[in-house]
N, C-alpha and C positions, 0 to 999 in steps of 0.2 A: 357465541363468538362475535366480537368484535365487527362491524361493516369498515374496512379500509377499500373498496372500491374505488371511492371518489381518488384516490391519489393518483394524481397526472401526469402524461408522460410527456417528456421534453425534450426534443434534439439537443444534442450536448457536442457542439462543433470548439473544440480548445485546444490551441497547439502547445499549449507549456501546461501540463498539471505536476505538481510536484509529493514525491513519497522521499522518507528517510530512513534509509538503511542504516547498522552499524560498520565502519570501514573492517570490521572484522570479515564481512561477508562479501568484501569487494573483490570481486577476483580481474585482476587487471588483465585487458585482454593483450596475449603474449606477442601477435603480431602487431598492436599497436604504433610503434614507430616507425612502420611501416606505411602507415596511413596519412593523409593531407587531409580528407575531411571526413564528416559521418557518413557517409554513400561507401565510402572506400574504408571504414572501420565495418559497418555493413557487412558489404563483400568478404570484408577476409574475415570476420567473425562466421560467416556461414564456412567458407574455407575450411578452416580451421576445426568448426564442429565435425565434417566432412572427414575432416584426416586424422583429428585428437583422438584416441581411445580415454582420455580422462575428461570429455565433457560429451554430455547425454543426457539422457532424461533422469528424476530424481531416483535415489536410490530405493525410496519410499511413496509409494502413490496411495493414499485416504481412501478409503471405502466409497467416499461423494464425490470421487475426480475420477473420470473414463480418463484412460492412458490418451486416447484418440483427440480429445480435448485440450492436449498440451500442446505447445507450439513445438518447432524445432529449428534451425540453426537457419532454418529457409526465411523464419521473423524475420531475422537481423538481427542487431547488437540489443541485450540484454535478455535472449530468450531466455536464459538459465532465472534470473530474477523472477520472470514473469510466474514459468512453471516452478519456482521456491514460493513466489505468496502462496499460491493455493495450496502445495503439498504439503509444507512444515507447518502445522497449527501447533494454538495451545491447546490444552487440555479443557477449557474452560469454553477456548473461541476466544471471537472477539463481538464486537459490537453486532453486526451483521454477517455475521460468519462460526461457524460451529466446529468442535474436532474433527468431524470428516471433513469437510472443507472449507478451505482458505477461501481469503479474496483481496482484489487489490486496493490498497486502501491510497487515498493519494486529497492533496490539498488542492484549492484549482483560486484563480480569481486575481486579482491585482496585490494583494497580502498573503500569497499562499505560504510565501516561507517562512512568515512569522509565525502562521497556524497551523505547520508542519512543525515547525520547533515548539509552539504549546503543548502540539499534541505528544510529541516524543518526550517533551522533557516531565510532563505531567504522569506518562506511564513510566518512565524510571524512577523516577521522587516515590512512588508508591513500593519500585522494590525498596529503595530507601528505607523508608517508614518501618517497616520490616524489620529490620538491621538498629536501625534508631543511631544509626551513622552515615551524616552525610557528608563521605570522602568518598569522591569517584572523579575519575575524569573519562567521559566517552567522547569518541570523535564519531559525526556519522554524514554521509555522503548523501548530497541529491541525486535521486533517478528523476527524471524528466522526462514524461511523456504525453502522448500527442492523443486523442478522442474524437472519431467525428462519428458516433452513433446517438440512441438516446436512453436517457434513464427516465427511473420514475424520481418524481420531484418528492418530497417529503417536507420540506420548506413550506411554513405555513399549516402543515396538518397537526390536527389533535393526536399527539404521538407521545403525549408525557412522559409517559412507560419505556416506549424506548427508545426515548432520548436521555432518560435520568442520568444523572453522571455519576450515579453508587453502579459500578457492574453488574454487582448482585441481584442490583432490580431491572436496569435498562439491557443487561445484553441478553437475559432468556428470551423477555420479550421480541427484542431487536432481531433474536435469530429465528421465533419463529415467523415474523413476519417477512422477512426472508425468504424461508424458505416456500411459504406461499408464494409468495412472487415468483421466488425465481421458477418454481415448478409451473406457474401460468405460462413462462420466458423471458419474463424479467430481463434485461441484462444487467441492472444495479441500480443502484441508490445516490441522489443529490439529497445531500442533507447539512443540516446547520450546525458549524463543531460547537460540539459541549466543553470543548477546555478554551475554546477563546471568544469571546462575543464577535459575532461580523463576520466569524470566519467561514468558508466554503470548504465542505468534504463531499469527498465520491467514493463509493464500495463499486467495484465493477467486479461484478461476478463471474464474466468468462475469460478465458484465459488470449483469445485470437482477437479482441477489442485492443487492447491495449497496445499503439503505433506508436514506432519513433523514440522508443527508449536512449538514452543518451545520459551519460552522468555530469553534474552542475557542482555547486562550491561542495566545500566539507567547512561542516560547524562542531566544532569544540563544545564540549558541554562540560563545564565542572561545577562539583558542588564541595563548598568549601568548607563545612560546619554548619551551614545553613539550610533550609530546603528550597529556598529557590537557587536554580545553579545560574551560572554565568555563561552565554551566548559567545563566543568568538569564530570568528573565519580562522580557519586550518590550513595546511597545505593542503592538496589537491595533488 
């Protein structure tokens, strides 16, 4: 096996990292107009979990997620998110994350949103390809949150394997080193995006790291006959 020892760990202190959901999955919180800022959307989102019978924990928890590991409404705004990355996987995983469990995957840096849009538009283009029709229009929402722990750096290491950008080869790898890690305690991965040069990604593995969830613009994604799609600002 492989020696991945040398990979370093790095305080990771950043108040804006950005992920893209589909606005399909946005569930707008109902006492919102209620609120003047994010402290007091906050507040009443905890409220709210407290009193709703229709928000709680997932209706599904993966074999790799302890229920106890999930956050609850005491977060603050976006805990329903936080505890959906980990529960709802694919079948397959992803890069850094396997069918028992999720993780959050999120863009960080001065371009994040560019390399949160390569990264989303690059895994749709592939359902695309599939199809061999590219007519779609998705719209999908920034989550924006906040990191003040540390991850292991990956940046710079001999990880050809799994960083490749064919799934097939880069995520078996990708997840088992992972899962080494994270069973040492890892908390996640700084790593270099494979769909956009320059760009900065983070896998954050546990679910009580992730501070200050707050949602940012909505981008339009259409693909017109072509497979690269078109980029536009949405409503919000």
């Amino acid at each position: 096996m492989r020696d991945v020892s040398h990979l370093q760990v790095r305080p990771f202190v950043e108040a804006t990292t950005t992920r893209l959901i589909s606005t399909a999955y946005i569930d707008e919180p109902a006492l919102a107009p209620l609120a003047d800022d994010e402290d007091d959307l906050a507040f009443l989102a905890e409220l709210e979990g407290r009193s709703s019978s229709r928000r709680g924990l997932p209706g599904f928890i993966p074999a790799g997620v302890h229920p106890d590991e999930l956050v609850t409404a005491h977060h603050g705004y976006g805990w329903t998110y936080i505890n959906a990355a980990f529960c709802y996987t694919r079948e397959t995983g992803n890069r850094f994350s396997g069918p028992e469990r999720g993780a959050w995957y999120a863009t960080w840096g001065q371009d994040r949103v560019k390399t949160a849009q390569s990264e989303v538009g690059w895994h749709l283009t592939q359902e695309l390809h599939a199809t061999g029709v590219y007519d779609n229009v998705t719209a999908y929402r920034e989550l924006n949150a906040s990191f003040a722990t540390e991850f292991h750096d990956l940046n710079g290491a001999d990880l050809e394997t799994e960083l490749h950008p064919d799934p097939i080869v880069g995520y078996p790898a990708g997840q088992r080193l992972a899962a080494r890690y994270m069973a040492a305690g890892s908390n996640g991965f700084l790593f270099p995006s494979v769909r956009r040069s320059g760009g900065a990604c983070l896998a954050a593995f546990r679910p009580h790291m992730i501070q200050n969830v707050r949602q940012g613009d909505t981008w339009v994604f259409t693909w017109s006959g072509q497979p690269e799609p078109d980029i536009s600002v949405g409503v919000s």
